[in-house]
C-alpha positions as CSV (number, residue, x, y, z in Angstrom):
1,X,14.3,17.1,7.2
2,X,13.0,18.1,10.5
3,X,11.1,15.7,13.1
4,X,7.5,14.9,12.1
5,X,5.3,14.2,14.7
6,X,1.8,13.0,13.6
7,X,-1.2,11.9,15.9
8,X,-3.8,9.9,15.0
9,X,-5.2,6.4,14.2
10,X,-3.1,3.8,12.3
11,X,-3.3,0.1,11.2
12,X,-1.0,-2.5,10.8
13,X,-0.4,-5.9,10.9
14,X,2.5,-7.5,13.7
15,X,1.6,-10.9,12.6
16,X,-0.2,-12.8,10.1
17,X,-3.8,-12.5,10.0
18,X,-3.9,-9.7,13.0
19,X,-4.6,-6.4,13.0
20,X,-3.8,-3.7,15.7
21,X,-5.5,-1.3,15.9
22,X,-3.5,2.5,17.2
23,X,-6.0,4.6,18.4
24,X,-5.0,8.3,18.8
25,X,-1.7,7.5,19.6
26,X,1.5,9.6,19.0
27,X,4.3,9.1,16.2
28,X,7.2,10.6,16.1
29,X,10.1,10.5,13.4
30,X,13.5,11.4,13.6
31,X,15.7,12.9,10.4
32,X,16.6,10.2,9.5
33,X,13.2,9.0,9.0
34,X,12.8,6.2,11.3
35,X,10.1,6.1,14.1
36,X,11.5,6.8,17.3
37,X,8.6,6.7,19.5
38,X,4.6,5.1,19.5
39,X,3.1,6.2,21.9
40,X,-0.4,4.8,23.6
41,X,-2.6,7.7,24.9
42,X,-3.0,5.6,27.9
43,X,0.8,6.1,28.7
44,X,1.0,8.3,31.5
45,X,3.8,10.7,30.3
46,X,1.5,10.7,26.8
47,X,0.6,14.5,27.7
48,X,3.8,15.6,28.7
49,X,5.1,13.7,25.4
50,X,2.7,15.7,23.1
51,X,3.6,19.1,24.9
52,X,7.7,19.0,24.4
53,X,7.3,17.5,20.8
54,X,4.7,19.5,19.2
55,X,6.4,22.7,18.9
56,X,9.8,21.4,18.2
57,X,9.0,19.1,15.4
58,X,6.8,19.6,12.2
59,X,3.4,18.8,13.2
60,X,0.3,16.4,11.8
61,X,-3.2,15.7,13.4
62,X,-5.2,13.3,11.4
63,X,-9.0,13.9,11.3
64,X,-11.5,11.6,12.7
65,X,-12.2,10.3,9.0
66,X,-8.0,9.9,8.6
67,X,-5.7,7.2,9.5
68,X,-2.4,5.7,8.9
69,X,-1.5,2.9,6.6
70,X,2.1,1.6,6.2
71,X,3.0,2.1,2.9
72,X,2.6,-0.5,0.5
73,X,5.5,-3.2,-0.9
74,X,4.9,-4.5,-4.7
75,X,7.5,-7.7,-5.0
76,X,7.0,-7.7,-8.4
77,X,6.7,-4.8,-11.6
78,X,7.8,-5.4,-15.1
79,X,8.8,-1.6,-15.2
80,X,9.2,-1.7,-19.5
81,X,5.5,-2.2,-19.4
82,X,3.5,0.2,-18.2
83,X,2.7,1.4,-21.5
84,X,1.0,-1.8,-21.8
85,X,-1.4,-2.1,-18.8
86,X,-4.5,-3.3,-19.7
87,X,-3.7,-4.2,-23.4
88,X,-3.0,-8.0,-24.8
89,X,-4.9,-10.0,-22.1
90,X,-7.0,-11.8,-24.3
91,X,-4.1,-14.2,-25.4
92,X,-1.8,-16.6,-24.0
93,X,1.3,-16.1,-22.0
94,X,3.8,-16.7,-25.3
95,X,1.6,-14.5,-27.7
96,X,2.0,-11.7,-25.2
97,X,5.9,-12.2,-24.7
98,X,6.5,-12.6,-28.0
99,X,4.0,-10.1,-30.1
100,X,3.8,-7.7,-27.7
101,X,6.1,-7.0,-24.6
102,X,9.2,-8.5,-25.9
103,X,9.5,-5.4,-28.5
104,X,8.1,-2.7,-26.0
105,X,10.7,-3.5,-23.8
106,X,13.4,-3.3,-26.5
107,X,12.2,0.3,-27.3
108,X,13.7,1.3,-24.4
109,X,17.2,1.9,-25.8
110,X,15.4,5.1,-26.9
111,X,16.2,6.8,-23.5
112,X,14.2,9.4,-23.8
113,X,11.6,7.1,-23.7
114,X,12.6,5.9,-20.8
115,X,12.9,8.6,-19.0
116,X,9.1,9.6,-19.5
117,X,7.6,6.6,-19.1
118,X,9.7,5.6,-15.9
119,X,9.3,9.1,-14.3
120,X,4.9,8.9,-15.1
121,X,5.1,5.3,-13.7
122,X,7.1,5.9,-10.3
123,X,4.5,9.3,-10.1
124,X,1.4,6.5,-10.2
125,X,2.9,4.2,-7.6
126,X,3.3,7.0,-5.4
127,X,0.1,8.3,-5.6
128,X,-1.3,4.6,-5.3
129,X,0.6,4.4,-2.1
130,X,3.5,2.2,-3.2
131,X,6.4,3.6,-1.4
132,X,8.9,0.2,-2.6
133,X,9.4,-1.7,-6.3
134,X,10.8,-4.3,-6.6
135,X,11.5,-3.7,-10.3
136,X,12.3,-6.0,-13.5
137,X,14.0,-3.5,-15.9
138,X,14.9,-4.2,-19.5
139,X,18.3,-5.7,-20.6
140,X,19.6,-2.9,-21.6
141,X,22.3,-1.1,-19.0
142,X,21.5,2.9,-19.7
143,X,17.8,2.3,-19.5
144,X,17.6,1.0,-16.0
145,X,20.2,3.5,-14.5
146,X,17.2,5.9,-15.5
147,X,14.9,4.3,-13.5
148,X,17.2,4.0,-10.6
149,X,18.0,7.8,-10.8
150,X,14.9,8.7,-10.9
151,X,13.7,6.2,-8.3
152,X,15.9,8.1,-6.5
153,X,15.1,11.5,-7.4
154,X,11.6,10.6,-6.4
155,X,11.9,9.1,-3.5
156,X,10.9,5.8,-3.6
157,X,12.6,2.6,-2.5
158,X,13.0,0.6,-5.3
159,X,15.0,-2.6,-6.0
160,X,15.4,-3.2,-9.5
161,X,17.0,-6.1,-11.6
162,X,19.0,-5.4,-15.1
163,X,17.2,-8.5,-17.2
164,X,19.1,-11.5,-18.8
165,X,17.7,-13.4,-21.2
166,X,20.7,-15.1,-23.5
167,X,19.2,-18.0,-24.6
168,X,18.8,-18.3,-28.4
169,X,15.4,-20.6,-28.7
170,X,13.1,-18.6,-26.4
171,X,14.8,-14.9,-26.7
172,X,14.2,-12.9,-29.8
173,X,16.7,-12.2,-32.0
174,X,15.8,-8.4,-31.6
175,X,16.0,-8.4,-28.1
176,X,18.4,-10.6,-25.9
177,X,21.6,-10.8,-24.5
178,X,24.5,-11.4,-27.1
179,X,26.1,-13.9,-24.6
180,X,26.7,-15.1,-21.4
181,X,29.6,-12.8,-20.7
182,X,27.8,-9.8,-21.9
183,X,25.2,-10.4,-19.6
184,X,26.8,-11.1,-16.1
185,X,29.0,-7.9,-17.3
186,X,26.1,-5.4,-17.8
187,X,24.7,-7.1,-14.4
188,X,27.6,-6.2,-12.5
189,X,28.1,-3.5,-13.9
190,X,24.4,-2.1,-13.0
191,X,24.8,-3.6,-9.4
192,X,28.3,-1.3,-8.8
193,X,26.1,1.7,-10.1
194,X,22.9,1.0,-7.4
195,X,25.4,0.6,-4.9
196,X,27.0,4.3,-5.4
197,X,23.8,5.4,-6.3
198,X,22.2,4.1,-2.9
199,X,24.9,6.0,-0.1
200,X,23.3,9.3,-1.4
201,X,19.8,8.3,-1.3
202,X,18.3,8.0,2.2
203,X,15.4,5.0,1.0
204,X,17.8,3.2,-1.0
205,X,18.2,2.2,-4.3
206,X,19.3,-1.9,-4.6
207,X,20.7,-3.4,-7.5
208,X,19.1,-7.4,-8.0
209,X,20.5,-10.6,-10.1
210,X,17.6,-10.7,-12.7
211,X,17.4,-14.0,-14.9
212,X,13.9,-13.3,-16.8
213,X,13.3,-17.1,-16.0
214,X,15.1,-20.6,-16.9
215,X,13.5,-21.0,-20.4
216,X,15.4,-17.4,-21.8
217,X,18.5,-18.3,-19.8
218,X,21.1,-20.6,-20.8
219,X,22.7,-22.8,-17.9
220,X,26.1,-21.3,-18.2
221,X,24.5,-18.0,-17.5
222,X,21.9,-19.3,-14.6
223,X,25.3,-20.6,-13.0
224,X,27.5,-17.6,-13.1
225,X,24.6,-15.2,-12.0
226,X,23.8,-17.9,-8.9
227,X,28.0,-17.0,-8.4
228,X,27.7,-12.9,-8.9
229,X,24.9,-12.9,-6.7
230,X,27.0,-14.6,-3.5
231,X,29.6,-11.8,-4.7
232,X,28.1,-8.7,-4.0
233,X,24.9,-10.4,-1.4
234,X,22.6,-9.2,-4.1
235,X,19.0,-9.9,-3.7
236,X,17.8,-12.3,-6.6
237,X,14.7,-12.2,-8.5
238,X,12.7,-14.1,-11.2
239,X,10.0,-16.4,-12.0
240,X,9.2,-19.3,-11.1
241,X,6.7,-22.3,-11.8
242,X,3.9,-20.0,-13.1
243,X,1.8,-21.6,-16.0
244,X,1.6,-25.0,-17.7
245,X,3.9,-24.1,-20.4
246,X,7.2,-22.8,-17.9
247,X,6.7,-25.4,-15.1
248,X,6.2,-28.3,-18.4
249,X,9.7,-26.6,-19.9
250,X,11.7,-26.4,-17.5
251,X,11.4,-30.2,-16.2
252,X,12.0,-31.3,-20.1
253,X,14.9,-29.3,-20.5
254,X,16.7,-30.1,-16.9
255,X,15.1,-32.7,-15.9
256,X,14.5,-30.9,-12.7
257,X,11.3,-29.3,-11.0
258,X,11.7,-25.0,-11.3
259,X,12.8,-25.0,-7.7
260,X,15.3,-27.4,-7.7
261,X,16.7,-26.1,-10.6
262,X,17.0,-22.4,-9.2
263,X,18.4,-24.0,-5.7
264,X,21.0,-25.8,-7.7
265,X,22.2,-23.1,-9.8
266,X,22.8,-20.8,-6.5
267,X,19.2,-18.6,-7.1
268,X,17.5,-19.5,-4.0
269,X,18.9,-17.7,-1.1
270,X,17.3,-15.9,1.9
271,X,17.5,-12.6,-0.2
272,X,15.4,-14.7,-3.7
273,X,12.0,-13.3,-4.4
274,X,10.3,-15.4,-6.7
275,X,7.1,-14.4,-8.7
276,X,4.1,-16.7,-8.9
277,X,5.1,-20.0,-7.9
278,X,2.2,-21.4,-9.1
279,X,2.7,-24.9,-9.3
280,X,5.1,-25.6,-6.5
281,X,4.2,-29.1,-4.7
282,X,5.1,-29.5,-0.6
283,X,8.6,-30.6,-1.2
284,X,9.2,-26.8,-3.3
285,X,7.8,-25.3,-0.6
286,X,9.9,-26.7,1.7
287,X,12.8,-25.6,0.0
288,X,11.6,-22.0,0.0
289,X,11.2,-22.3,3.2
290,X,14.8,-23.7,4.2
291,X,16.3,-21.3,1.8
292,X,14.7,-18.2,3.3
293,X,13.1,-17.7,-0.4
294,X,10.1,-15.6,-0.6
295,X,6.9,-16.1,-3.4
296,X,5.6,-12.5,-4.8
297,X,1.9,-13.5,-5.3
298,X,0.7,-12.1,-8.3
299,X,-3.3,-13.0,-7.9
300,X,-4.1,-10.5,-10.6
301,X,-1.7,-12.0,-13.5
302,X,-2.6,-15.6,-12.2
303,X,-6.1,-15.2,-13.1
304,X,-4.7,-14.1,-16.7
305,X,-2.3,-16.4,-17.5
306,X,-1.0,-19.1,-14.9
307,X,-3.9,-21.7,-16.0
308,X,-4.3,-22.2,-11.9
309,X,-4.2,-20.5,-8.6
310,X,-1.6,-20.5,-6.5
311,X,-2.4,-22.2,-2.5
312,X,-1.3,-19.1,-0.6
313,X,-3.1,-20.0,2.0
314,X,-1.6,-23.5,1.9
315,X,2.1,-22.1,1.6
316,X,2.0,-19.5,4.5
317,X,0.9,-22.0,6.9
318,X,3.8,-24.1,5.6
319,X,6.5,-21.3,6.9
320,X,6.9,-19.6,3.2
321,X,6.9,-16.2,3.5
322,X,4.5,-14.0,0.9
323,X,4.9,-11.1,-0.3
324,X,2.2,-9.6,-3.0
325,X,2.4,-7.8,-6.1
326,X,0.5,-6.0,-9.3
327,X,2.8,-7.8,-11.4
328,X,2.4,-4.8,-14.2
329,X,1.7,-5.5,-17.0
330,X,0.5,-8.8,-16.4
331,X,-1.7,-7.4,-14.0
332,X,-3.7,-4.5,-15.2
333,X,-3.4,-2.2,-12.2
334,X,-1.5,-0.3,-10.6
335,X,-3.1,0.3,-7.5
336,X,-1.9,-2.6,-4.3
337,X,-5.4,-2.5,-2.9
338,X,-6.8,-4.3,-6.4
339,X,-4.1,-6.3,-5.4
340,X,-5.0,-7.3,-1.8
341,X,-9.0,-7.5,-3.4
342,X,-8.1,-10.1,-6.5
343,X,-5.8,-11.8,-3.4
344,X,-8.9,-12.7,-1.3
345,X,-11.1,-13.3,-4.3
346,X,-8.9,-15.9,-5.3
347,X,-8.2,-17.6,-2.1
348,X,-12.1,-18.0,-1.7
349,X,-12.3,-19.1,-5.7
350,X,-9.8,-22.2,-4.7
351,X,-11.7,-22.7,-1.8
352,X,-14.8,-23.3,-3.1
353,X,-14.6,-24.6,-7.0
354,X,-15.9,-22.9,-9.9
355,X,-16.6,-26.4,-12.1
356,X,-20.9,-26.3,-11.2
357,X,-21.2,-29.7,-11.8
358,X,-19.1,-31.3,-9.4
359,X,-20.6,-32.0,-5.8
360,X,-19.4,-29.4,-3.6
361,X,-16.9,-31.4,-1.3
362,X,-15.0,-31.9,-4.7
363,X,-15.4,-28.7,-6.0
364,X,-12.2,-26.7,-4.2
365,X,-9.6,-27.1,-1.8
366,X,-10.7,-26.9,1.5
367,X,-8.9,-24.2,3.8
368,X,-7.5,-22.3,1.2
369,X,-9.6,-19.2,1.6
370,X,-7.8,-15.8,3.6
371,X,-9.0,-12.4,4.4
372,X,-8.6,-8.7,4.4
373,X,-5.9,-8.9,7.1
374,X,-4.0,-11.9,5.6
375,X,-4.0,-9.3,2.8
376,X,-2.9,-6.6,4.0
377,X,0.3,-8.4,6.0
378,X,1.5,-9.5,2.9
379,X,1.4,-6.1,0.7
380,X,3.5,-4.6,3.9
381,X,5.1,-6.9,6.1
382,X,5.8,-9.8,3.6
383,X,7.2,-7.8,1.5
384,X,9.5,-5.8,3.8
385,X,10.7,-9.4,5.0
386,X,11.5,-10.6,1.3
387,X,13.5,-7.8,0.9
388,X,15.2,-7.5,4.2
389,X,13.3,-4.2,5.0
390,X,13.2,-2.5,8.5
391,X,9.6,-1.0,7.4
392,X,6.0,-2.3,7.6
393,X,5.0,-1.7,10.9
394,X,5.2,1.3,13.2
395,X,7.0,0.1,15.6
396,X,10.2,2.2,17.4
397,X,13.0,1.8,14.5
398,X,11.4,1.1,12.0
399,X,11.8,3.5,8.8
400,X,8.4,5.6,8.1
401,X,6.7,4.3,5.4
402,X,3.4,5.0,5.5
403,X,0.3,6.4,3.4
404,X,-2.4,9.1,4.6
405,X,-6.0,7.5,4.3
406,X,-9.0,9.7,3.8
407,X,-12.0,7.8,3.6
408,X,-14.2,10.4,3.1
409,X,-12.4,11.9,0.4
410,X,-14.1,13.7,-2.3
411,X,-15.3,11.4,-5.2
412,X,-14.2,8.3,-3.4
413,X,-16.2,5.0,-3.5
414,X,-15.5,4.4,0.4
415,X,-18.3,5.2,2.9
416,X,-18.3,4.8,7.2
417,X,-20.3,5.2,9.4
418,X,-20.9,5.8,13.4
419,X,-21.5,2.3,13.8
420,X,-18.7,0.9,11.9
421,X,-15.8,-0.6,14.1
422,X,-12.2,0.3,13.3
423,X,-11.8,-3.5,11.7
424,X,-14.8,-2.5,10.0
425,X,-13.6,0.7,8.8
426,X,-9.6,-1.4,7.3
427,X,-11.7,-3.9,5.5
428,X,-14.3,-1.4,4.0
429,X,-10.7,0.4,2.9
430,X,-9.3,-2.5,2.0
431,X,-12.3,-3.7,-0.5
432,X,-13.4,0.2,-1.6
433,X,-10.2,2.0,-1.5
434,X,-8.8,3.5,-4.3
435,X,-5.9,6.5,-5.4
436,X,-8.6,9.0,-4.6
437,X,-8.2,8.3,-0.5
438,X,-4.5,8.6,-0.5
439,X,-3.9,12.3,0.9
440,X,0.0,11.8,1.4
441,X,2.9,9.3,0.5
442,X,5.9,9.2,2.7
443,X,9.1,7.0,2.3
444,X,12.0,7.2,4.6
445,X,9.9,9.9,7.0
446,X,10.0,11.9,3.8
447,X,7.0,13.0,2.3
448,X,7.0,11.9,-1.4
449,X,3.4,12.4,-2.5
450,X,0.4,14.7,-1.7
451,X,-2.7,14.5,-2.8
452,X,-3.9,17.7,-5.0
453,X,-6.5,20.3,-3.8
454,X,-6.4,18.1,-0.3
């Protein structure tokens, strides 16, 4: 790959709840893919800078209606069920386990089924601007190398988790683990394979310690996948607290709240990503926080099937760090920015109350409400810190993730104007935006998707 230098306008989001604003400034990338230099146009050697670089390196300069994004981070995808998005969401959270995802994802020891649904799905992220997954799989071992080769092949960062679920009252006979042993085998054995599998890929592919949650796990396996995960450093993931029935279950059957439970079986760690976390109290959150833990949000799955909605709001000002997520297919989309959207519509739905006939200073929760720029630091920044990533910003080394942003792209629901200020211009993005205003996709300074007939 050669240097790519781009000028233009970008946004991004240094810390929570800000937004700078990089007005026709100069970014260059090296071959490895990592920004090298930002550069203000009210730096005197800007000139000179745009003179030696242009010629020698490949060479972009964004339109007035363009700007840069970095690319987007979903902490949370049920890869199995794509074929599933927007079906089943008129029932409850163990009707569509049992009924209907539990025997999609077991279809996936037909691999060449997996290998076109995986390869369409990792296409759609891309062109929705998600340029890292952090991926549940299936339990099966073949299956989920397929995804990570073609992660790979695609180019885009992905993280993904071989499931376990061993435990005989809330796993399917037809589809879980045959015992303990069997599953910390296959996990280890898919962790030694992302970890070849990542030296020849520049974004990297990561293997991740995947209990589906507490009820599907037994305790002997919960314990020895706390232990394989200090092994090999492995990032963790699974769910925690998010509806009535799990948070209810799990302090019957351990006599412990979620959190404790997944601290004391060696699952929370600075490297844990836990989706939902619904029903965490203060004392939870503090021990996310001490940990180094990080929630994936999933505001559009919430509304579905978590019977609440989480305090975001409430947990970020605590120290927790947030990172956001489509949770497919328990969200229905794809796309990051209905993400961010359903993420600020909630936070102002908590806020405010939606029971009419209480008086309004009982309605809600007061301060609970975020915006647009809250939003967007967690679907970039958040997520790069809950998975340790160097990416997010555009900062001098930081690897170049970032999408291509067209808002007056053909058939496109976003409008500006003169008038509109650049602020303006990221929220109208932000709340209109869509696949159609992606022009390009690039992970690792490599360009990974470009919008057709651009």
């Amino acid at each position: 790959m050669k240097t790519l230098m781009i000028r233009g306008n970008a946004f991004h989001t240094p810390t929570l709840g800000n937004v700078e604003v990089l007005q026709d400034y100069l970014f260059l990338i090296n071959e490895d893919g990592v920004l090298t230099d930002v550069v203000s146009p009210t730096n005197d050697n800007y000139d000179e800078f745009y003179e030696t670089h242009r010629n020698h390196a490949d060479y972009i300069h964004l339109k007035d209606s363009q700007f840069l994004l970095p690319g987007f981070i979903d902490t949370h995808v049920h890869a199995p069920q794509w074929p599933q998005a927007g079906k089943a969401l008129h029932v409850d959270l163990p009707t569509w386990l049992n009924t209907y995802t539990f025997p999609l994802e077991n279809s996936y020891q037909d691999e060449a089924f997996a290998q076109t649904v995986y390869a369409d799905l990792i296409d759609t992220l891309l062109a929705n601007g998600t340029t890292t997954s952090l991926y549940f799989g299936s339990i099966h071992l073949e299956p989920n190398r397929i995804l990570a080769q073609l992660c790979a092949d695609k180019g885009q960062r992905a993280f993904i988790g071989n499931v376990v679920m061993d435990d005989i009252s809330q796993s399917p006979d037809f589809y879980r683990n045959s015992s303990p042993e069997q599953a910390v085998a296959t996990t280890e054995s898919f962790l030694s394979f992302t970890q070849h599998l990542s030296k020849t890929t520049p974004q990297g592919i990561y293997g991740v310690v995947t209990p589906r949650f507490i009820p599907t796990c037994s305790d002997e396996v919960l314990a020895d996948l706390g232990k394989l995960a200090s092994t090999y450093d492995a990032p963790i993931q699974s769910h925690c607290s998010e509806g009535d029935w799990e948070h209810a279950y799990v302090q019957e059957r351990t006599g412990k709240r979620d959190t404790q439970a997944l601290y004391d079986f060696g699952l929370l760690t600075n490297k844990t990503v836990m989706a939902h976390c619904v029903f965490l109290n203060d004392e939870d959150a503090l021990l996310f926080k001490q940990s180094g833990a990080s929630i994936a949000h999933c505001p559009v799955s919430n509304v579905l099937f978590a019977n609440a909605i989480a305090p975001i709001r409430h947990r970020l000002e605590q120290g927790v760090n947030v990172g956001l997520a489509t949770d497919i297919s328990g969200g229905y989309s794809p796309s990051m920015f209905d993400a961010m959207r359903q993420a600020i519509l909630s936070s102002r739905t908590l806020e405010d109350g939606v029971h009419h006939t209480l008086a309004p200073e009982k309605r809600g929760c007061p301060n609970s409400r975020f915006d647009f720029r809250h939003a967007l630091y967690m679907a970039t920044v958040g997520g790069a810190t809950a998975l340790s990533l160097q990416t997010g910003l555009f900062k001098p080394g930081y690897s170049f993730d970032a999408l291509l942003i067209d808002t007056q792209a053909p058939d496109s629901n976003l409008r500006t104007y003169d008038f509109d200020t650049p602020e303006d211009i990221l929220q109208k993005t932000i709340f209109l935006g869509q696949r159609t205003n992606i022009v390009s996709t690039w992970v690792q300074g490599r360009s990974v998707y470009k919008r057709k007939n651009n």
